[in-house]
C-alpha positions in Angstrom: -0.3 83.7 50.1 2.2 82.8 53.0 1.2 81.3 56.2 3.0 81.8 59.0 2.3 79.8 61.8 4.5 79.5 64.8 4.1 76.2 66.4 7.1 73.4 67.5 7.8 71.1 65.1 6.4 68.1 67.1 3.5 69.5 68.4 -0.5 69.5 66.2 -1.7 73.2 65.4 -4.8 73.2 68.1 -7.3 74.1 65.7 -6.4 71.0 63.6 -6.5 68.9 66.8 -10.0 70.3 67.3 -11.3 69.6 64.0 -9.7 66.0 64.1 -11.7 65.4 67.6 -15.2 67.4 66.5 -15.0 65.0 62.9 -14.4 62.0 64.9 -17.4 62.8 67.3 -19.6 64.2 64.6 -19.8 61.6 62.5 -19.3 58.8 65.4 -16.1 57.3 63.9 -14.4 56.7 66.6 -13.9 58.6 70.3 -11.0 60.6 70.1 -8.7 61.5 73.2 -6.9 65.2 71.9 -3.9 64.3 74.6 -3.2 61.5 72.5 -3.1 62.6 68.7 0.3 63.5 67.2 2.2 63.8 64.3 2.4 60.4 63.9 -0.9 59.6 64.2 -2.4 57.4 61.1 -5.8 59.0 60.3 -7.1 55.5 58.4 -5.3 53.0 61.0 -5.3 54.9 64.1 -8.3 57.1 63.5 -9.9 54.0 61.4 -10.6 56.7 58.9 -10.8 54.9 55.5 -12.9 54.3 52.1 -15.0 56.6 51.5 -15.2 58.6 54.3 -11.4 59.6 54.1 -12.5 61.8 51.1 -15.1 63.5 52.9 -13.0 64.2 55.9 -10.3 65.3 53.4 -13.2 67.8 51.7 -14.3 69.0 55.1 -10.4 69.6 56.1 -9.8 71.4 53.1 -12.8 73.3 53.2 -12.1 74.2 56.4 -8.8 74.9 56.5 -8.7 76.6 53.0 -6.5 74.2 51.7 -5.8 74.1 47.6 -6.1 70.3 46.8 -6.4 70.5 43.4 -2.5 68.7 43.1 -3.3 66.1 45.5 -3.4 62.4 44.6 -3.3 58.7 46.7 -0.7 57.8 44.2 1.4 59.0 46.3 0.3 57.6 49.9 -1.9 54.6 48.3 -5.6 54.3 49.0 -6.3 53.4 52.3 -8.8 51.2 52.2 -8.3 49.4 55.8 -8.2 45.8 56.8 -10.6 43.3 57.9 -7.9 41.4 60.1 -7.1 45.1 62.1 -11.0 45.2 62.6 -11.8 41.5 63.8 -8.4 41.9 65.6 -9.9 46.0 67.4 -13.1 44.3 68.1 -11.6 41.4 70.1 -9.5 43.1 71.7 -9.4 46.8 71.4 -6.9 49.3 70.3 -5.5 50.9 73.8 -2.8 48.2 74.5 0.4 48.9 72.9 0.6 45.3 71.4 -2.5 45.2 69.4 -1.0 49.1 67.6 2.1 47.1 66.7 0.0 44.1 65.4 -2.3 46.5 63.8 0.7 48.3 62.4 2.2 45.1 60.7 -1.3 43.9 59.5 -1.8 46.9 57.6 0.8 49.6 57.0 -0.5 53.5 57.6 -0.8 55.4 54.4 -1.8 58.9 55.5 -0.9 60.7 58.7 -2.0 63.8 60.7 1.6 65.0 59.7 0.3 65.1 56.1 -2.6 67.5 57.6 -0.1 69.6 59.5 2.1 70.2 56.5 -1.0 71.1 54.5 -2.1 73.5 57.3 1.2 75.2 56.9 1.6 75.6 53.4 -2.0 75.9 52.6 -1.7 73.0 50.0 -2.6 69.1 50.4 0.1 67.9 48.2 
């Protein structure tokens, strides 16, 4: 099955922007701002997505989405576990200002990205 979506490159499919913002508020992970998300955005340090609760979001997104998942592996992107440092460093301080994302981003390197989910979207596999 081919799926043919016809979106820009750079911009999120809106119904994976709406499921992003309705798991974030369902669950209370983190308030999520839909003008803000892009392709870029890391869904463990951005999103704070991470441990267990990536795998459910991942089973939701796939359930969801209809998305075969049965190749997929965190070899590839390594487990994102998150980091107490980004934590201690997000409660202090918050995660608006430009200079705690940077710091965040050095402190603990992004593993898996809402580009991962768009591709996935697309193809109809999380590979």
């Amino acid at each position: 099955m081919t799926r043919k979506l016809f979106i820009q490159m750079d911009e999120i499919h809106p119904q994976l922007k709406e499921f992003i913002v309705d798991y974030c508020t369902k669950y209370k992970i983190r308030k999520v701002d839909p003008h803000t998300l892009c392709l870029e955005t890391s869904i463990d340090l951005d999103l704070d997505i991470v441990d267990i609760e990536i795998d459910l979001f991942l089973a939701e997104f796939a359930e969801k989405f209809r998305i075969d998942q049965s190749k997929f592996s965190w070899y590839k992107y390594g487990y994102p576990t998150g980091s107490a440092s980004v934590k201690v460093i997000r409660t202090l301080f918050g995660y608006k200002a430009t200079w705690v994302k940077r710091l965040s981003n050095r402190i603990y390197t992004p593993r898996f990205r809402v580009s991962n989910l768009q591709d996935a979207v697309i193809t109809g596999k999380l590979i």
